[in-house]
C-alpha positions in Angstrom: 1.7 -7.3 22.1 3.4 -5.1 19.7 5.6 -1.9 21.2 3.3 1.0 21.3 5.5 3.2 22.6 6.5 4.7 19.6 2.6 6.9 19.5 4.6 9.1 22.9 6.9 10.4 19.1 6.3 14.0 18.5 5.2 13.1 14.8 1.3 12.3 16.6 -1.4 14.3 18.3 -3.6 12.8 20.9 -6.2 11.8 18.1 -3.4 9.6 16.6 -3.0 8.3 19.9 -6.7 7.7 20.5 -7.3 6.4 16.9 -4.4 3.8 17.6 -5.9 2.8 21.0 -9.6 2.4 19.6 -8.1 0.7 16.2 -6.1 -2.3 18.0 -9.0 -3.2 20.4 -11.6 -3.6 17.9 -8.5 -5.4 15.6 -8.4 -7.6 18.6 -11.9 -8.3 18.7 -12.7 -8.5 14.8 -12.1 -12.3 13.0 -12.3 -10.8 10.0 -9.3 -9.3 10.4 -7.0 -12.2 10.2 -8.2 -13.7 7.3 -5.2 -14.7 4.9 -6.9 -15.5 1.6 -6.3 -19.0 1.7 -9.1 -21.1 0.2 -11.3 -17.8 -1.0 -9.2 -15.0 -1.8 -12.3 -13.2 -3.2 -14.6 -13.8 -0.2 -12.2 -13.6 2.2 -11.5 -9.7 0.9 -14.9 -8.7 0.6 -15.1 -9.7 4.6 -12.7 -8.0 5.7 -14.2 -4.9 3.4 -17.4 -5.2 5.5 -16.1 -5.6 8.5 -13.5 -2.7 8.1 -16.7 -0.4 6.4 -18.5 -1.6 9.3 -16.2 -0.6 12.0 -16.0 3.1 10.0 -12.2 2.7 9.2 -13.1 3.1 5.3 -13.9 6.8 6.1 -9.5 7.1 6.9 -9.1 5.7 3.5 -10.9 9.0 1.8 -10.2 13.1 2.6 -12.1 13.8 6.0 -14.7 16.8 5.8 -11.6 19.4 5.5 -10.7 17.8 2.1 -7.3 16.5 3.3 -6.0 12.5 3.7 -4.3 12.4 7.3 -1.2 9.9 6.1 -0.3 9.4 9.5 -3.5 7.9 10.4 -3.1 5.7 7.0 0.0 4.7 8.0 -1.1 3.5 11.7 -3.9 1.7 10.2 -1.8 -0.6 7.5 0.6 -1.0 10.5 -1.9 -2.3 12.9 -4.1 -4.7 10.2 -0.7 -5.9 8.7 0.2 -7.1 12.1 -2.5 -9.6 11.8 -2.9 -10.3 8.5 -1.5 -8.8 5.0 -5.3 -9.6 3.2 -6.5 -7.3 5.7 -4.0 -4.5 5.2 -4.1 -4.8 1.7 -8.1 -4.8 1.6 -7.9 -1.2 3.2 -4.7 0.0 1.3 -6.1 -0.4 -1.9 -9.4 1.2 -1.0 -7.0 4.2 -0.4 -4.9 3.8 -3.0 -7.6 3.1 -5.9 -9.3 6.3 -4.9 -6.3 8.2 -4.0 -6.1 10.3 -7.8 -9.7 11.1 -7.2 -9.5 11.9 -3.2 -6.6 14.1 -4.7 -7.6 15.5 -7.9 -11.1 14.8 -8.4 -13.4 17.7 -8.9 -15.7 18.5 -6.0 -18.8 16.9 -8.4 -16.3 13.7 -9.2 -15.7 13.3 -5.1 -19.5 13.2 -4.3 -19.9 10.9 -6.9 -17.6 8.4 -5.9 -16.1 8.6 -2.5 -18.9 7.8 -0.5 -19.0 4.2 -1.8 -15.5 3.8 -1.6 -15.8 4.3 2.4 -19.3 2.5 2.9 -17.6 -0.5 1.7 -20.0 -0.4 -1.4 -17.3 0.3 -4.1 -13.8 -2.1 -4.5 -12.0 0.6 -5.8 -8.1 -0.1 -8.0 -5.2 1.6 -9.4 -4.3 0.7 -12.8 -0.6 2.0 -13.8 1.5 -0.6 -14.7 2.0 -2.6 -18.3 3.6 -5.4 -19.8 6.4 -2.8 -20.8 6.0 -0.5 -18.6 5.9 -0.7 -14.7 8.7 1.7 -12.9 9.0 3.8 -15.8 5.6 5.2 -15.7 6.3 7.9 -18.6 6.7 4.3 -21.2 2.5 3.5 -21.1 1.8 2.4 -24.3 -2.6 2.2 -23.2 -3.8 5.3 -25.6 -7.2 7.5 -24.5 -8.4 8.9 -28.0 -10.8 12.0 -27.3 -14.5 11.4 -29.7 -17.0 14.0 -29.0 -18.6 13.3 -25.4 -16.5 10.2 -25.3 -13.4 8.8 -24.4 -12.0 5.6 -25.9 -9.7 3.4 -24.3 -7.0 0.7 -26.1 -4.2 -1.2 -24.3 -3.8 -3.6 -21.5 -2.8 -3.3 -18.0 -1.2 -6.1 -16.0 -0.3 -6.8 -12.1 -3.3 -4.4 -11.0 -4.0 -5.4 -7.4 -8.1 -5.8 -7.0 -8.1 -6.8 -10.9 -10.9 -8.9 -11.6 -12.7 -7.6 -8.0 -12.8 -4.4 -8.4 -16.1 -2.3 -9.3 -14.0 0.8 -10.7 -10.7 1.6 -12.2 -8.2 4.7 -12.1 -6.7 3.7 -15.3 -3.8 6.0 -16.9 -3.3 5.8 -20.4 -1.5 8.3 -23.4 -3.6 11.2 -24.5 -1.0 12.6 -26.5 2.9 13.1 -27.1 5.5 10.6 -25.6 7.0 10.8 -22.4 5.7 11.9 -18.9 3.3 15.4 -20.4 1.3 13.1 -22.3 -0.5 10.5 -20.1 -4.3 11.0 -18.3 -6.2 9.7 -15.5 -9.6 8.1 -16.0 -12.1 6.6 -14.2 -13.6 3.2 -15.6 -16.5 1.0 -14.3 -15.8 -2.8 -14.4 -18.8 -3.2 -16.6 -17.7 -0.9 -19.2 -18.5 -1.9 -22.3 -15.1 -2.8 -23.8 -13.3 -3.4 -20.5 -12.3 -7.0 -19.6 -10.6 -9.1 -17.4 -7.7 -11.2 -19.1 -6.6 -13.5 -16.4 -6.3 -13.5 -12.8 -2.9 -13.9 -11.6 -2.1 -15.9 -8.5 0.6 -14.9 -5.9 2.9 -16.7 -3.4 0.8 -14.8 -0.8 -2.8 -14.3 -1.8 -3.8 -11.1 -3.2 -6.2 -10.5 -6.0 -4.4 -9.6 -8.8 -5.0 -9.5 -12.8 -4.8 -8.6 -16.3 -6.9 -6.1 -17.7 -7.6 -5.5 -21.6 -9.2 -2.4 -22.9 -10.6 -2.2 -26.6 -12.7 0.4 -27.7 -13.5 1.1 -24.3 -16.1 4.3 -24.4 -16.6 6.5 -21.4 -18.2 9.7 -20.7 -16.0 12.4 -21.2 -16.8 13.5 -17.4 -14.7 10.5 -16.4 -11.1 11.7 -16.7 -9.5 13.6 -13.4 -8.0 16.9 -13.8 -6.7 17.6 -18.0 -5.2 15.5 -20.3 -1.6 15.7 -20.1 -1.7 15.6 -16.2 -1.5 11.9 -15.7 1.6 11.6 -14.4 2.0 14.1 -12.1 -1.6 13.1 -10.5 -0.2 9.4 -10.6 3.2 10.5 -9.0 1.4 12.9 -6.6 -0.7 9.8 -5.2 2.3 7.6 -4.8 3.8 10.4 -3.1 1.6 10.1 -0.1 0.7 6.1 -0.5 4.6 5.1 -0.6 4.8 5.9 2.9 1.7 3.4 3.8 3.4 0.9 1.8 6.3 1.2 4.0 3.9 1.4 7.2 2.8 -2.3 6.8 6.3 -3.6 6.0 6.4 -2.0 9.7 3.8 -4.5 10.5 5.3 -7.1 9.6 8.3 -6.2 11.2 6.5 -6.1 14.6 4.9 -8.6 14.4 7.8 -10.9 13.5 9.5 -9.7 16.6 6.8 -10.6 19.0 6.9 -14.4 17.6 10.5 -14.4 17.0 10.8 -13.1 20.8 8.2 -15.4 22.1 10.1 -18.7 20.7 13.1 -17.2 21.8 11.9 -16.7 25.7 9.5 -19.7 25.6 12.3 -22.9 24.1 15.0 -24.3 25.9 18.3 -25.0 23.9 20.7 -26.3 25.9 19.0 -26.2 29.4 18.3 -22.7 29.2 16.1 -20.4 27.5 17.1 -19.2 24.1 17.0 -16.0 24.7 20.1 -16.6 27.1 22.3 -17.0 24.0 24.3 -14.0 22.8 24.0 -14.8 19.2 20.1 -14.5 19.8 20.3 -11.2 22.0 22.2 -9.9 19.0 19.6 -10.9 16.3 16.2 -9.6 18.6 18.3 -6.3 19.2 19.2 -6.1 15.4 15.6 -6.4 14.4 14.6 -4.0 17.4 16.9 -1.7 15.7 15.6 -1.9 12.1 11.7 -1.9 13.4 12.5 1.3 15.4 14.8 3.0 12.8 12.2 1.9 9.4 9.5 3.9 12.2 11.1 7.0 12.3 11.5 7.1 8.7 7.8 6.3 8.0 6.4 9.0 10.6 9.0 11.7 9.5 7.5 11.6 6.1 4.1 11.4 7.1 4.5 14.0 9.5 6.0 16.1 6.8 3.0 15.2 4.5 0.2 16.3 7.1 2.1 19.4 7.7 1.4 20.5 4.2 4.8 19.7 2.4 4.4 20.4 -1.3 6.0 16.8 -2.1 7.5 14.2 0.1 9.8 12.1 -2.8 12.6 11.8 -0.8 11.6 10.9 1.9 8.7 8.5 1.4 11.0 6.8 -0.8 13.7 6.5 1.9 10.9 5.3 4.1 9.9 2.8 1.5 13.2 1.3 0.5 14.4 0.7 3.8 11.8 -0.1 5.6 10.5 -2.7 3.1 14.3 -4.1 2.8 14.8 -4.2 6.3 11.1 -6.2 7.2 12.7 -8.7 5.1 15.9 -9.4 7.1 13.4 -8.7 10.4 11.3 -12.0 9.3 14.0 -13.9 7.4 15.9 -13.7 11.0 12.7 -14.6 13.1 12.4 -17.8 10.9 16.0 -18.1 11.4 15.3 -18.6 15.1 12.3 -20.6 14.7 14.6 -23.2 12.8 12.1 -25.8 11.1 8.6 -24.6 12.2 9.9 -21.8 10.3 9.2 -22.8 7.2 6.2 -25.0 8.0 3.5 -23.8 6.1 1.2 -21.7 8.0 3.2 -20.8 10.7 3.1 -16.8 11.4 6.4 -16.2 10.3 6.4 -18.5 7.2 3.5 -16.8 5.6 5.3 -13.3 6.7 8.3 -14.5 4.3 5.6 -14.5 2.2 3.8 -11.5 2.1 7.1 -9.2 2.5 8.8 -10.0 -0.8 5.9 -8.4 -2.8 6.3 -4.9 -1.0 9.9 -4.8 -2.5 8.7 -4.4 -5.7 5.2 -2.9 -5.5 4.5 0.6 -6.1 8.5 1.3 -7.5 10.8 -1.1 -6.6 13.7 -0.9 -4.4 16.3 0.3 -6.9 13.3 2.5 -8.3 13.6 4.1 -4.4 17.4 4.5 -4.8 17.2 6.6 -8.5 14.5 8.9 -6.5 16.6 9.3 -3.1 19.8 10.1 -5.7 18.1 12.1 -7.6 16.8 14.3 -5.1 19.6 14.4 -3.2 21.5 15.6 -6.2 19.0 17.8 -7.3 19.4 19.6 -3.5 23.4 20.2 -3.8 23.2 21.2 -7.6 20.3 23.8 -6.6 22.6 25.1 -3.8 25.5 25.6 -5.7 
């Protein structure tokens, strides 16, 4: 079993503690749950969504009755599901995540109209940011929003959008006016929208449903679009703000959970006539990836923390959290497949499909050297204000 002791931290209150305790026992219990996507990618989320709606968890994915997302409880949650399976923790993130602008900038009205669903399980919701030509530099979309009378009417296409082709309703962001970062909107669009379409579904080297999306003359209510035009980026940026730390939390997962099997081969083969885990190189690779598990945690619960506290904006350090702790999962399991020698790279074996499902978290939702221009930036932008 994974190190819990981690929840004793000062970053959590008892309900964190609780919520942890009552969220790894049904885990344990639940099948669902370690689904991988395998031969049914589509059925295989829309169990997990039941099961998770089922069990309540959804409700963590949307603002609880005081209006606010608790990030640390988003965070524990992608850390225990991607622990057993990154389906599962993806199913919930993007139910976060694909109502995040709305949880976050939706009008009272636009909430009650859509949230419920997204936490009964009844809605797939997605997040549709990223272009051919445009993925890290957000302020490049290209998709235009024209304004025509009660309508809105939407060109351009969106690619890599995780839930594309599943989905039953889009956050899209497209160009309402000038160039640049002040000129981009958030809209909401139902997958049967006249004018919306599905290009292609593209498959992964770990499963997750993922797609094109083409918009042409796509007309929706004017009601649709969250907060003003012009305001797209910062509500995009603003929801990334809090969901990069997630992101980061089941990298943690993965981490953890590629320790356990690293550390049970190690304890559990001979080499040699003794144990494995009586060789000093293999002491020194478990206590390296102890190190980076326990180090990538603090980072992750510091800007949570921060986050539930009411900080303003968390850029710097969600994106520290992010970069290393998604960089450092990858030596974690790339190290535990080390150990396992050939079973490593057998298909199917835990740690093979963890090689698997940590490469994509590199890049998704800014990429590592995205991470580094932020931490710089900030960093810079904190010794030229002091001066």
């Amino acid at each position: 079993m994974a190190d819990r002791s981690f929840l004793d931290w000062p970053f959590f209150d008892d309900r964190h503690r609780a919520f942890a305790a009552d969220l790894e026992t049904w885990a344990e219990a639940t099948d669902a749950v370690n689904l991988h996507g395998d031969h049914d990618l589509d059925g295989d989320c829309r169990t997990i969504l039941k099961a998770l709606a089922d069990g309540g968890w959804l409700r963590n994915a949307i603002p609880d009755a005081l209006g606010k997302l608790d990030v640390r409880t988003l965070c524990l949650t992608r850390e225990t599901l991607a622990r057993r399976s990154g389906l599962a923790d993806f199913v919930f993130a993007m139910q976060g995540l694909g109502s995040g602008p709305i949880s976050l900038f939706g009008t009272d009205d636009q909430k009650a109209r859509w949230l419920p669903g997204v936490a009964a399980g009844e809605t797939i919701g997605a997040f549709a940011l990223s272009e051919p030509e445009a993925g890290s530099d957000v302020a490049a979309l290209s998709t235009i929003a024209r304004h025509d009378g009660d309508h809105w009417v939407l060109d351009g296409t969106k690619t890599f959008i995780s839930n594309g082709g599943l989905a039953d309703r889009y956050v899209v962001f497209a160009r309402t006016g000038e160039g640049g970062a002040k000129g981009l909107g958030a809209f909401v669009v139902d997958a049967d929208a006249p004018g919306f379409e599905v290009v292609e579904r593209i498959p992964l080297m770990a499963p997750h449903p993922l797609a094109t999306l083409r918009f042409k003359d796509c007309r929706i209510d004017a009601d649709r679009i969250l907060g003003a035009p012009g305001e797209g980026f910062r509500i995009a940026m603003a929801t990334l703000d809090v969901f990069r730390s997630t992101v980061a939390a089941a990298a943690l997962g993965f981490s953890r959970r590629a320790f356990d099997e690293a550390a049970a081969r190690a304890t559990g083969r001979k080499l040699f006539g003794a144990p494995m885990s009586d060789l000093q190189l293999v002491q020194a690779s478990l206590a390296d990836m102890a190190l980076k598990i326990d180090a990538s945690a603090l980072l992750i619960y510091r800007a949570a923390w921060l986050k539930d506290q009411g900080a303003p904006r968390v850029t710097r350090e969600a994106a520290m959290a992010k970069l290393y702790a998604t960089d450092e999962a990858q030596a974690v399991i790339d190290a535990a497949v080390q150990l396992f020698g050939g079973l490593g790279v057998v298909s199917g074996n835990p740690v093979e499909r963890l090689y698997r499902e940590i490469r994509a978290l590199r890049i998704y939702e800014g990429a590592s050297e995205v991470q580094k221009i932020v931490i710089a930036r900030q960093a810079l932008g904190a010794i030229q204000g002091g001066c």
